[in-house]
C-alpha positions in Angstrom: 0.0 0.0 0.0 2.8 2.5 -0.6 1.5 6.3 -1.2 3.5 8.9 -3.2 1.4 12.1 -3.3 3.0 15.5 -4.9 1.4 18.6 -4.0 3.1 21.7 -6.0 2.6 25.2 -6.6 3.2 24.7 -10.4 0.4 25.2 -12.6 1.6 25.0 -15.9 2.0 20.8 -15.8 0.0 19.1 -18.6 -1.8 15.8 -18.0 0.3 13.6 -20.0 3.5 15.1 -18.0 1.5 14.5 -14.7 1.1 11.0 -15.9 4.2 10.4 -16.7 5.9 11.8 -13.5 2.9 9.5 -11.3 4.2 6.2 -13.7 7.9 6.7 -12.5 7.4 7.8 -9.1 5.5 4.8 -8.9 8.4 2.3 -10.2 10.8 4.0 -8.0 9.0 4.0 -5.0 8.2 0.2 -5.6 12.3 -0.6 -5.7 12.8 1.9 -3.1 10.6 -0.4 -0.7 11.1 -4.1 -2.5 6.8 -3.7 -2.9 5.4 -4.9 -5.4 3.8 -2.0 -7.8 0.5 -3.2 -7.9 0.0 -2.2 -4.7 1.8 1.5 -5.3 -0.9 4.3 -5.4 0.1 7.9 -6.9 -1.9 10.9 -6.8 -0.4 14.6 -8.3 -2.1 18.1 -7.2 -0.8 21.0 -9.3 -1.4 24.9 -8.9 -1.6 24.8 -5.3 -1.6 27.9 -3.5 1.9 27.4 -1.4 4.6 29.4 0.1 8.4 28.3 1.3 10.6 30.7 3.3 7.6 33.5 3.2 8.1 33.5 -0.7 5.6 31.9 -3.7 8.6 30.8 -5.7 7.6 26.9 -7.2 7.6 24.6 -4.3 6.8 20.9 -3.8 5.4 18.7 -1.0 5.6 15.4 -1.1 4.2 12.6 1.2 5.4 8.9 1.6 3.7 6.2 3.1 3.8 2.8 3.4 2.9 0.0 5.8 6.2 -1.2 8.0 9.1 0.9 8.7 10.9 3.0 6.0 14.0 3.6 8.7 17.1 4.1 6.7 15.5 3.6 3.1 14.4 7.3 4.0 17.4 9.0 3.2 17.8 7.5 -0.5 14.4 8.1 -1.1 14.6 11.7 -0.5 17.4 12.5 -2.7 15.9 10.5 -5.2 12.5 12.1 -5.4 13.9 15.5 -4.7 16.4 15.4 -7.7 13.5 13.9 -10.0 10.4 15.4 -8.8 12.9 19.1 -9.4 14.5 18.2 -12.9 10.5 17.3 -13.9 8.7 20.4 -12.3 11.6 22.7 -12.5 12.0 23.5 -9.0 15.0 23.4 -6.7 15.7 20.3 -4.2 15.6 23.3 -1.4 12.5 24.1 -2.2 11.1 20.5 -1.9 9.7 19.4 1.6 8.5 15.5 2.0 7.1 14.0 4.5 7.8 9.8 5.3 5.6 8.2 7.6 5.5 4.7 8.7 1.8 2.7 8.9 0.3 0.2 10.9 -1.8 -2.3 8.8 -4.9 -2.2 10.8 -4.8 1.7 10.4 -5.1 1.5 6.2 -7.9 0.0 4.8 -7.9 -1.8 1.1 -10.4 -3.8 -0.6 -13.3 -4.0 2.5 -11.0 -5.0 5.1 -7.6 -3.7 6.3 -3.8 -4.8 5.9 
C-alpha cells in the first residue's frame, strides 16, 4: 500500500506530463521499498496555492507512506525524489519538503477489510 502524493505550486503541468511523473514515481518507489507495484498508489495536485521561506517561488510537498518501517530507506528516497520530482517540475531540491511516515496495517484499509 505505498503512497506517493506530490502537491506543487506549479500550474503549468500538462496531464500527459502528470502521468508520466505519477508512472515513474511509482516504479521508483516500488524498488525503493522491494513492494510490489501493484499495490503503489500515486496521486499529483498542481497549482496549489503554497509558500516556502515567506516566498511563492515553485515549491513541492511530497508525502510517503507505506505500511512497515521506512528507517534508513528514507534517506535514498529523499534524494531520489527531490532530484527527479525538481529536474521534472523545475523546482529546486531546497524548495522541496516530503514528509515519510510509517503505517500500521490495521490503520489502512484496502479492498473491505484492512492490511
Amino acid at each position: 500500500m505505498p503512497l506517493i502524493k506530490v502537491q506543487t505550486s506549479v500550474a503549468e503541468i500538462d496531464r500527459s506530463s502528470a502521468e508520466e511523473l505519477l508512472k515513474e514515481l511509482s516504479a521508483k518507489l516500488a524498488k525503493h521499498l522491494g513492494k510490489p507495484e501493484s499495490y503503489v498508489m500515486t496521486a499529483f495536485e498542481s497549482n496549489v496555492p503554497m509558500t516556502f521561506a515567506g516566498t511563492t517561488e515553485p515549491v513541492c510537498y511530497v508525502e510517503v507512506k507505506s505500511i512497515g518501517k521506512m528507517g534508513d530507506r528514507t534517506k535514498a528516497m529523499s534524494q531520489d525524489f527531490c532530484q527527479h520530482i525538481g529536474t521534472k517540475l523545475g523546482i529546486p531540491p531546497n524548495r522541496i519538503y516530503i514528509e515519510f511516515a510509517d503505517a500500521q496495517g490495521s490503520m489502512w484499509g484496502w479492498n473491505g477489510s484492512t492490511f
